[in-house]
C-alpha atoms as a printed R data frame, in Angstrom:
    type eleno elety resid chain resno       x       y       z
1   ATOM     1    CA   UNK     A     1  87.989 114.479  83.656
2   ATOM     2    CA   UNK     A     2  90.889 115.725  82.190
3   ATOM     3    CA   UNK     A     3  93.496 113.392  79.622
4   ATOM     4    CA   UNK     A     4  95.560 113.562  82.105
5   ATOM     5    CA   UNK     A     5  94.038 112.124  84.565
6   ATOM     6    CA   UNK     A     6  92.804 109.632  81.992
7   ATOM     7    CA   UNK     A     7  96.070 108.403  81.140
8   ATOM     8    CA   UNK     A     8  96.877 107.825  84.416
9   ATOM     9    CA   UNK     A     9  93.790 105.681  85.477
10  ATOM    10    CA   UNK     A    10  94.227 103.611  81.940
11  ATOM    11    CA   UNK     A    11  97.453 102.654  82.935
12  ATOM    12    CA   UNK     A    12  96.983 102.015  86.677
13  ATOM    13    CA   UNK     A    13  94.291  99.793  85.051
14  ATOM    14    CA   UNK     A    14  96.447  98.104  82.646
15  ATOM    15    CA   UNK     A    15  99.303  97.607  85.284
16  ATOM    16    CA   UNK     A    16  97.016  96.107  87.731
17  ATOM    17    CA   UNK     A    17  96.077  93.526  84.665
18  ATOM    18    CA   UNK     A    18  99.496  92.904  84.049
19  ATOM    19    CA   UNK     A    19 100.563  92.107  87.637
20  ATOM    20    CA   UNK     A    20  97.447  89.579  87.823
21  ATOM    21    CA   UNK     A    21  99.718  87.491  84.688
22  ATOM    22    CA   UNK     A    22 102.249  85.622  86.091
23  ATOM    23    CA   UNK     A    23  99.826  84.209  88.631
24  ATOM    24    CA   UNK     A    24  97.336  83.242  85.662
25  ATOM    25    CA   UNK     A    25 100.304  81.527  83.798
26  ATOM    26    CA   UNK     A    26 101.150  79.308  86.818
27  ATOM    27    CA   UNK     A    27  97.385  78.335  87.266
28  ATOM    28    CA   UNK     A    28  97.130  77.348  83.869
29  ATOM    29    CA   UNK     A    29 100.253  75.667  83.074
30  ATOM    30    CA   UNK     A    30  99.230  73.606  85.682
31  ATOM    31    CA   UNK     A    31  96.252  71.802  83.591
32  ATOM    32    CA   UNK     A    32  97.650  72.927  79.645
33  ATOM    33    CA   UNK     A    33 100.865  72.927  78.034
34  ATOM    34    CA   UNK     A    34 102.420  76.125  76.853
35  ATOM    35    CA   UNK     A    35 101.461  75.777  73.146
36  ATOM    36    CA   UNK     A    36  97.830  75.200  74.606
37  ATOM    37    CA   UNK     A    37  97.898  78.679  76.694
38  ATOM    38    CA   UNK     A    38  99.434  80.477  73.870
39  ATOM    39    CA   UNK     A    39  96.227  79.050  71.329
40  ATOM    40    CA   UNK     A    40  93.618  79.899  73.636
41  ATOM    41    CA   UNK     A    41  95.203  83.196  74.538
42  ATOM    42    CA   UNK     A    42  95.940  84.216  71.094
43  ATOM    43    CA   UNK     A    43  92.796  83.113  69.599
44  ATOM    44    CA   UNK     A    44  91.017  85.349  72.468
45  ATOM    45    CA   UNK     A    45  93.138  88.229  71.679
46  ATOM    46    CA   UNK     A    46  92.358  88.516  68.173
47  ATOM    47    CA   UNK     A    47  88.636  88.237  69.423
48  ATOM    48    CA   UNK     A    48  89.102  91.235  71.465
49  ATOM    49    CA   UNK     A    49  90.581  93.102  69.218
50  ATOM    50    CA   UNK     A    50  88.173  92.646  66.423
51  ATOM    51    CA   UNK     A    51  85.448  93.698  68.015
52  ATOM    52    CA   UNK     A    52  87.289  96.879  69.305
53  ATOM    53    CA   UNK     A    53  88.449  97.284  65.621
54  ATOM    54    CA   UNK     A    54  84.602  97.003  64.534
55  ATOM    55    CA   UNK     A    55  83.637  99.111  67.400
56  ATOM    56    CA   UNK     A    56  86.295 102.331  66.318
57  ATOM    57    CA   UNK     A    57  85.640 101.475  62.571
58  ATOM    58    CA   UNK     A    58  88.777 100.528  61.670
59  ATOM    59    CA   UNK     A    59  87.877  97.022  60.267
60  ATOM    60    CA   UNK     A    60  87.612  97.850  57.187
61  ATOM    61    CA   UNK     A    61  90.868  99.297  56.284
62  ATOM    62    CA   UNK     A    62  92.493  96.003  57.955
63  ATOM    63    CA   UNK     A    63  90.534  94.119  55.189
64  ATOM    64    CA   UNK     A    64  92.579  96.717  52.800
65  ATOM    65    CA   UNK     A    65  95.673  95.551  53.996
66  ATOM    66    CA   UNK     A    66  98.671  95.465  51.400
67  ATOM    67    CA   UNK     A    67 100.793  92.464  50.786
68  ATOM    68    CA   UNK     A    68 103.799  94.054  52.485
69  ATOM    69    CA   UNK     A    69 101.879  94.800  55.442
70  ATOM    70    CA   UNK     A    70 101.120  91.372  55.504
71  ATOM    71    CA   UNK     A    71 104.321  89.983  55.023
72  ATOM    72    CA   UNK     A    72 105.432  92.365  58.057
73  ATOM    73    CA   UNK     A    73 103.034  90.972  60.162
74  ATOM    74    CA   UNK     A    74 104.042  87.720  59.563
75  ATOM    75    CA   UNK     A    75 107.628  88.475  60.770
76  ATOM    76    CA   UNK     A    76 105.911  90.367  63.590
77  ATOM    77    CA   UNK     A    77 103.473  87.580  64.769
78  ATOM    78    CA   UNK     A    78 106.572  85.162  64.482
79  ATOM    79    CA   UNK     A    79 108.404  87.004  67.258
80  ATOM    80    CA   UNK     A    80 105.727  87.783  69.523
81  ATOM    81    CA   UNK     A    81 103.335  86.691  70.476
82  ATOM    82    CA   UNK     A    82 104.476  82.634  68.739
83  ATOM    83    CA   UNK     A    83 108.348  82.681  69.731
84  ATOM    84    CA   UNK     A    84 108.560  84.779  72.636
85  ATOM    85    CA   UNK     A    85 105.651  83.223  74.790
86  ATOM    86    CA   UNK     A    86 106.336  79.909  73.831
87  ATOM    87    CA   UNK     A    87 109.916  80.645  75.236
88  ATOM    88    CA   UNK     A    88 108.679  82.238  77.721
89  ATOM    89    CA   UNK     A    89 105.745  79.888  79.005
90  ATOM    90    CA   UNK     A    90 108.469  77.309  78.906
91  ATOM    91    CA   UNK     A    91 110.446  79.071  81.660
92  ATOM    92    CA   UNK     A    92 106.891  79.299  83.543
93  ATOM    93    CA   UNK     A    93 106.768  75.600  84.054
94  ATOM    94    CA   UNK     A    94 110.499  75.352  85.243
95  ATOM    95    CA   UNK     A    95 110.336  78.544  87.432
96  ATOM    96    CA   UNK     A    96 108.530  79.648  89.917
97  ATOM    97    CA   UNK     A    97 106.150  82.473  89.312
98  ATOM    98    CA   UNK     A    98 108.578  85.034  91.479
99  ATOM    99    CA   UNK     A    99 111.746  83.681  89.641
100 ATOM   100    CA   UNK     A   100 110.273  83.701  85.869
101 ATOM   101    CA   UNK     A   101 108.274  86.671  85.723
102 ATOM   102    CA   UNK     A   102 111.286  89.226  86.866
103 ATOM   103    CA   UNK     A   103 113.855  87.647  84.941
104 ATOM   104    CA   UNK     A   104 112.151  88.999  81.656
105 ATOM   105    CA   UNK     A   105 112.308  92.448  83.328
106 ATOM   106    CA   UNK     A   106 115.783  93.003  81.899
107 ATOM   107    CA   UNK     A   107 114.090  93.175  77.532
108 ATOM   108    CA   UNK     A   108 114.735  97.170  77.981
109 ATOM   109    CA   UNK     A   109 118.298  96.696  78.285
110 ATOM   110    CA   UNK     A   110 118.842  93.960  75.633
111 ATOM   111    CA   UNK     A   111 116.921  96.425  73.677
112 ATOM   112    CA   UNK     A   112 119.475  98.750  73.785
113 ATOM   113    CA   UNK     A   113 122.634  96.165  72.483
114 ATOM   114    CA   UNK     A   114 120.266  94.829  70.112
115 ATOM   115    CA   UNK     A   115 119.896  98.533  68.458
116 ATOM   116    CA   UNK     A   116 123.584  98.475  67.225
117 ATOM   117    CA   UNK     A   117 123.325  95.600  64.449
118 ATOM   118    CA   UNK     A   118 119.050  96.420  64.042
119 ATOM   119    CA   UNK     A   119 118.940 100.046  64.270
120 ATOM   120    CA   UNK     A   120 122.526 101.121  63.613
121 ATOM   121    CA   UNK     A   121 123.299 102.732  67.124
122 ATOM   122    CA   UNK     A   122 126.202 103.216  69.202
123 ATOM   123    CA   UNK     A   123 126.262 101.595  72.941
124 ATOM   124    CA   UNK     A   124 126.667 104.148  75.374
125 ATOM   125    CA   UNK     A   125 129.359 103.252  77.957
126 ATOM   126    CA   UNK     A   126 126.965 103.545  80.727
127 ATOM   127    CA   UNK     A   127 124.416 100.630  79.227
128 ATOM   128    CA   UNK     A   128 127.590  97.739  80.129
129 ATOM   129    CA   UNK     A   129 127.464  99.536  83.874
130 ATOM   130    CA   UNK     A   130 123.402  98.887  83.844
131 ATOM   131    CA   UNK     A   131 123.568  95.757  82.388
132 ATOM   132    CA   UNK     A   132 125.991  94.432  85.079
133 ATOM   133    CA   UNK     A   133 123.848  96.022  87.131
134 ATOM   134    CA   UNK     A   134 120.458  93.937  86.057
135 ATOM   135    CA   UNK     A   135 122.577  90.736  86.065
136 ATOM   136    CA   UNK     A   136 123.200  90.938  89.262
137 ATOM   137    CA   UNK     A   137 119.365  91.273  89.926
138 ATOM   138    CA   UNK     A   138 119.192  88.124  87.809
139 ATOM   139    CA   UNK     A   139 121.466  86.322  89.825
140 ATOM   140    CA   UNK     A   140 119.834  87.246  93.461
141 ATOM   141    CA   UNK     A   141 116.115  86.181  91.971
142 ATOM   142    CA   UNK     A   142 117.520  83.200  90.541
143 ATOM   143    CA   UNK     A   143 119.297  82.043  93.654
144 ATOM   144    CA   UNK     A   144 115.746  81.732  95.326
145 ATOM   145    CA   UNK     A   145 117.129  82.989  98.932
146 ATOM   146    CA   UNK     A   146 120.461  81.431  98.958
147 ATOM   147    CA   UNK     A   147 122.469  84.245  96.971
148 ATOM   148    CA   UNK     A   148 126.066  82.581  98.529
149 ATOM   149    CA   UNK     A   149 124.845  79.021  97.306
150 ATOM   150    CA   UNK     A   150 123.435  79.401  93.317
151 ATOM   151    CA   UNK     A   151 121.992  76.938  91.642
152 ATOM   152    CA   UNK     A   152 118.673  76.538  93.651
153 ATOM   153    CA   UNK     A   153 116.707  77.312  90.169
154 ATOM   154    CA   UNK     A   154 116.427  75.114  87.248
155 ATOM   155    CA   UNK     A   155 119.170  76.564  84.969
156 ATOM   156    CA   UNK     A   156 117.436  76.253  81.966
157 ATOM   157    CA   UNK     A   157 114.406  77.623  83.096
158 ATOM   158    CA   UNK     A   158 116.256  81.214  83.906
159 ATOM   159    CA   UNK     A   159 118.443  80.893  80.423
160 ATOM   160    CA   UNK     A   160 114.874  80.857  78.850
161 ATOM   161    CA   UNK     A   161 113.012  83.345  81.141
162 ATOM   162    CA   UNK     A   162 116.041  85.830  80.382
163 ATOM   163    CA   UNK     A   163 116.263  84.437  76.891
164 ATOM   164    CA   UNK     A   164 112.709  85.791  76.143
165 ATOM   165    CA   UNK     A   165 114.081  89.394  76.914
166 ATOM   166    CA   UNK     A   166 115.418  89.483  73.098
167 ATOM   167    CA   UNK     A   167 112.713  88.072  71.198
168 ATOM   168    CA   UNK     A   168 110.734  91.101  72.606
169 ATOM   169    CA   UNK     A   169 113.548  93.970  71.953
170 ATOM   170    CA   UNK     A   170 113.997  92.123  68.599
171 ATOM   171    CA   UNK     A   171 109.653  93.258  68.181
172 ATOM   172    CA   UNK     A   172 110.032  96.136  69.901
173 ATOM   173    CA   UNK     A   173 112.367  97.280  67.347
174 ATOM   174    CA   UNK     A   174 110.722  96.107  64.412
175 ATOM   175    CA   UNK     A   175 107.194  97.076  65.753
176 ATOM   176    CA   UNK     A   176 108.465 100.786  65.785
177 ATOM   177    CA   UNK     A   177 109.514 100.306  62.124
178 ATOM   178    CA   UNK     A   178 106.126  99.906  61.221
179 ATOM   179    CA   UNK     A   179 103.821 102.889  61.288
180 ATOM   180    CA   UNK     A   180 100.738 101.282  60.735
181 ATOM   181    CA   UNK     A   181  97.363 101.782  63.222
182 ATOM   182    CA   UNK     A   182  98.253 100.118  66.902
183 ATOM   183    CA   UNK     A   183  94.930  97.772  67.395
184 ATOM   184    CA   UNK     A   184  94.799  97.000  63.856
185 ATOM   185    CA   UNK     A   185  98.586  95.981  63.673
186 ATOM   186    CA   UNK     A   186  98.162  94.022  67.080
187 ATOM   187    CA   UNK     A   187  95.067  92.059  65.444
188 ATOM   188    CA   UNK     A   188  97.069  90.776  62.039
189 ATOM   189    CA   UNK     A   189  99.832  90.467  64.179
190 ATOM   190    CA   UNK     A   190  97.659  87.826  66.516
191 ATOM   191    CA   UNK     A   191  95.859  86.594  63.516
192 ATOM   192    CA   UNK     A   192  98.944  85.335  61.658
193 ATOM   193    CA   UNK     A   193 100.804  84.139  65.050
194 ATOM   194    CA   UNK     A   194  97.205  82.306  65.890
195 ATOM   195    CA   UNK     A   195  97.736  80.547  62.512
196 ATOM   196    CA   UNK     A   196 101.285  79.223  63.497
197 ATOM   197    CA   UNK     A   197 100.505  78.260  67.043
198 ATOM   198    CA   UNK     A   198  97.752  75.803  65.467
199 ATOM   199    CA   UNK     A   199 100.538  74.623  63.003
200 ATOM   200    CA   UNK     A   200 102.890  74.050  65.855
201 ATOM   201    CA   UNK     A   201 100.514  72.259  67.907
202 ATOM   202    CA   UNK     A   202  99.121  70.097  64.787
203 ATOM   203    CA   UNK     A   203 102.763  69.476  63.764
204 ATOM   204    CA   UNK     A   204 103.790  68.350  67.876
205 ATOM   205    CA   UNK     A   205 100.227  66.598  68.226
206 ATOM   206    CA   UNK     A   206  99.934  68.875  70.898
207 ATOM   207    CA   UNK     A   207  96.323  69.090  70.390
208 ATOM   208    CA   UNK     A   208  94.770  67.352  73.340
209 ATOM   209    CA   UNK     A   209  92.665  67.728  76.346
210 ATOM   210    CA   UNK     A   210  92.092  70.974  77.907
211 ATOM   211    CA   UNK     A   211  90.290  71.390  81.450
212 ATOM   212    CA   UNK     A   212  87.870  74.008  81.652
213 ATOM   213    CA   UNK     A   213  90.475  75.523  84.408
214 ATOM   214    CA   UNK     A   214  93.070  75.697  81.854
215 ATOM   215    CA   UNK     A   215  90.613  77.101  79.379
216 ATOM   216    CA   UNK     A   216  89.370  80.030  81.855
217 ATOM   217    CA   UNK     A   217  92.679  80.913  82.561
218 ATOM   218    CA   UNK     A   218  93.651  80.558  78.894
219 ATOM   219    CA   UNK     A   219  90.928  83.210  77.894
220 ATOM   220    CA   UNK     A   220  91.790  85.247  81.061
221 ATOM   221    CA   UNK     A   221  95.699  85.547  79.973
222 ATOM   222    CA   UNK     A   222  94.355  86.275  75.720
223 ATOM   223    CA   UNK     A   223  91.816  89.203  77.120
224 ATOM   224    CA   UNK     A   224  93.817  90.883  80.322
225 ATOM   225    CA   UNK     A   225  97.711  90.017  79.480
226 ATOM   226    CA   UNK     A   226  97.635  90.650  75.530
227 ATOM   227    CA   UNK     A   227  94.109  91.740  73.683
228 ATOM   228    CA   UNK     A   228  92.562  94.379  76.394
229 ATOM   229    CA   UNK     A   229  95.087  95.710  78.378
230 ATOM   230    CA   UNK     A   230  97.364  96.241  75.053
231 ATOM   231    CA   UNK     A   231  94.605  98.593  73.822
232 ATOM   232    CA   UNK     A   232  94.294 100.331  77.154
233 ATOM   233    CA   UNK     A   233  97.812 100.857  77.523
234 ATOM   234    CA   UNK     A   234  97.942 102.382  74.157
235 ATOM   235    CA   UNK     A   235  94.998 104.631  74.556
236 ATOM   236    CA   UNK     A   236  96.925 105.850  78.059
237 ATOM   237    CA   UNK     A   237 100.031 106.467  76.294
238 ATOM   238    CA   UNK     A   238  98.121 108.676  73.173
239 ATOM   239    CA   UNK     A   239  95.874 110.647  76.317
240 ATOM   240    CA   UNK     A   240  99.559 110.978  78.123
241 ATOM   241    CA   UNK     A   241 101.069 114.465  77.491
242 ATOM   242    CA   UNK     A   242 104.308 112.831  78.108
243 ATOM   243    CA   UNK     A   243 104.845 109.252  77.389
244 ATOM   244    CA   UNK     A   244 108.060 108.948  79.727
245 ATOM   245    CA   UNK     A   245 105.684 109.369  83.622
246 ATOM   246    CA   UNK     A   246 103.223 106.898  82.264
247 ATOM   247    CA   UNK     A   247 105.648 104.417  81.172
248 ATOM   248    CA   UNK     A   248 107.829 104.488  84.910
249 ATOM   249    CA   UNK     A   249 104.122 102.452  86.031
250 ATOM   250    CA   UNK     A   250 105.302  99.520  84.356
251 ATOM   251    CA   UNK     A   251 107.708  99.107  87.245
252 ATOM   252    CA   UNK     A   252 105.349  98.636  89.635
253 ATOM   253    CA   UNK     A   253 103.611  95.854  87.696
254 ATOM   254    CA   UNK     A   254 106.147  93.040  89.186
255 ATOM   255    CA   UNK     A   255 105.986  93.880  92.754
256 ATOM   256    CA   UNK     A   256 102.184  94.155  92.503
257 ATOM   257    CA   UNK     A   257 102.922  90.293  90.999
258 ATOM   258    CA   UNK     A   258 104.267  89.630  93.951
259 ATOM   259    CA   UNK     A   259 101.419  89.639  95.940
260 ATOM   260    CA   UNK     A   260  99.239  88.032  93.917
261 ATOM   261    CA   UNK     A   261 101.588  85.038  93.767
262 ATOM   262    CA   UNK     A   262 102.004  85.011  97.749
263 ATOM   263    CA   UNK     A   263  97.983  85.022  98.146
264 ATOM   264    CA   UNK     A   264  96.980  82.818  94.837
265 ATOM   265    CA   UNK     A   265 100.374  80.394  94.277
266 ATOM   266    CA   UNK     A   266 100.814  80.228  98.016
267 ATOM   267    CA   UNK     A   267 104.639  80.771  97.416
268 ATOM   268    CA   UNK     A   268 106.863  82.211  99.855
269 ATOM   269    CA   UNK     A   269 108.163  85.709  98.366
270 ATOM   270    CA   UNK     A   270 112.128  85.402  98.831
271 ATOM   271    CA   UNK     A   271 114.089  88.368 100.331
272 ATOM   272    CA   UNK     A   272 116.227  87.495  97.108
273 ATOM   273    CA   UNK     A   273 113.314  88.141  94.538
274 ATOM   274    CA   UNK     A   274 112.563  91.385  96.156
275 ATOM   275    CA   UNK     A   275 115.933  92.563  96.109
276 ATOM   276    CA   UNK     A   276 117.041  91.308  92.712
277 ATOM   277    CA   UNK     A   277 113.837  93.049  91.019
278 ATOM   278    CA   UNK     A   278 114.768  96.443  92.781
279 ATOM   279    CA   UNK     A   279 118.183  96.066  91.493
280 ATOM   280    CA   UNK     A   280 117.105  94.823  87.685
281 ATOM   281    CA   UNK     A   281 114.888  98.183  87.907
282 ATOM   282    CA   UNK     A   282 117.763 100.049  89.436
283 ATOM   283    CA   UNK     A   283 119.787  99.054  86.094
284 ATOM   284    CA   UNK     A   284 116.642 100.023  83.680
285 ATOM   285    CA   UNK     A   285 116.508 103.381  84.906
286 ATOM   286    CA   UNK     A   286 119.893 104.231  85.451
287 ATOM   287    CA   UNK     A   287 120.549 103.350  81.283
288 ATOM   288    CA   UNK     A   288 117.147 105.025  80.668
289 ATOM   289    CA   UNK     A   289 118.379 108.390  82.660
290 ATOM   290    CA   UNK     A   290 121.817 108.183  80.275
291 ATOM   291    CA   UNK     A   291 119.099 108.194  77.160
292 ATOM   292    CA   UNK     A   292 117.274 110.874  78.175
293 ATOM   293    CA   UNK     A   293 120.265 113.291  78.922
């Protein structure tokens, strides 16, 4: 089999994971609070990716790690996964699954405003058009299928599923920055934001019952959402001989969702969600065809 053709399996894998999440969000907010999700899932990632560090030998340079390495982690971990799941988690239990888990869809664009004060780069003209464009994606999910009525969803819920978009640009950007190994990154990055989850829920008594339901799910999210399917992504992206074809697969993760939601949530897929999530993607790739030229 050729790396080709392992890149592409890899990341049909890891997009099939991916589409599975929103559902296995929804399942387990409904028995666990966010802050619960986010410590089981975190603590499960780190797991993962420990023994996949031990299995590639890598382990023992992570022990090696340098104090500024460390310190960059910490900012890392802060952002993602601590802030932005919390965030948006939060959004999960005010949403539902076909309103929340689109909204985010719009991080690539953010990404690009937020690289004028971060990275020092000018805004092309056409990356207002495209983010008009995703807005108006945002406002046909959000309107659940009454686009000439708004205000159906819970307004907070889509300021925070949105919201979330920057605390990931603001990693993305920063993650790039830092040059060290992928999986061992990922796992201080975990370890540390495992750490402050614990504090959080210690500080919020948030430490409580958890159904075994809650905990399945919990574990599913850590190993198929963040610890596993980060790793295979990666490993598709290094086997890719272009990064660009594998990427455009992402796309296809949320209307996968989609029907996963419909069969497992039972919710009725609006014409609106449909529609607004073309449109978001619409926006994405006309700003990412403006890049590439």
């Amino acid at each position: 089999m050729s790396d080709k053709t392992k890149s592409y399996l890899l990341a049909s894998l890891a997009v099939l994971f991916w589409s599975t999440i929103a559902t296995a969000f929804k399942i387990a907010l409904a028995e666990i609070s966010p802050a619960q999700l986010l410590f089981i899932a975190s603590s499960t990632a780190v797991v993962v990716l420990a023994v996949i560090s031990i299995i590639e030998g890598k382990f023992k340079a992570l022990l090696l790690t340098s104090p500024a390495n460390i310190i960059m982690s910490a900012l890392l971990g802060l952002l993602n996964p601590f802030v932005y799941y919390l965030v948006l988690l939060k959004a999960y239990t005010l949403l539902p699954a076909q309103v929340a888990q689109p909204l985010n869809m719009i991080w690539p664009i953010v990404l690009v405003f937020l690289s004028v004060p971060m990275l020092k780069q000018r805004i092309p003209a056409r990356s207002f058009l495209a983010l008009f464009i995703s807005f108006a994606g945002v406002y046909l999910i959000s309107s659940q299928g009454q686009p000439l009525h708004p205000g159906k969803s819970d307004l907070t819920g889509v300021v925070l599923a949105t919201g979330s978009s920057i605390f990931w640009a603001m990693y993305f950007i920063l993650n790039l920055k830092d040059k060290r190994d992928e999986s061992n990154k990922l796992l201080m990055n975990f370890l540390i934001s495992t750490i402050y989850i614990a504090i959080y829920l210690i500080a919020t008594g948030g430490f409580g019952y958890i159904s075994i339901k809650g905990l399945l799910a919990g574990v599913y999210t850590g190993i198929f959402e963040m610890g596993l399917t980060f790793y295979i992504w990666l490993k598709a992206l290094k086997l890719a001989e272009t990064s660009d074809k594998i990427s455009n697969l992402v796309f296809l993760a949320p209307f996968i969702s989609l029907i996963f939601i419909s069969i497992f949530l039972g919710e009725h897929i609006y014409f609106t969600t449909f529609i607004g999530l073309v449109i978001i993607i619409a926006g994405i790739i006309y700003q990412k065809t403006g890049k590439h030229r």
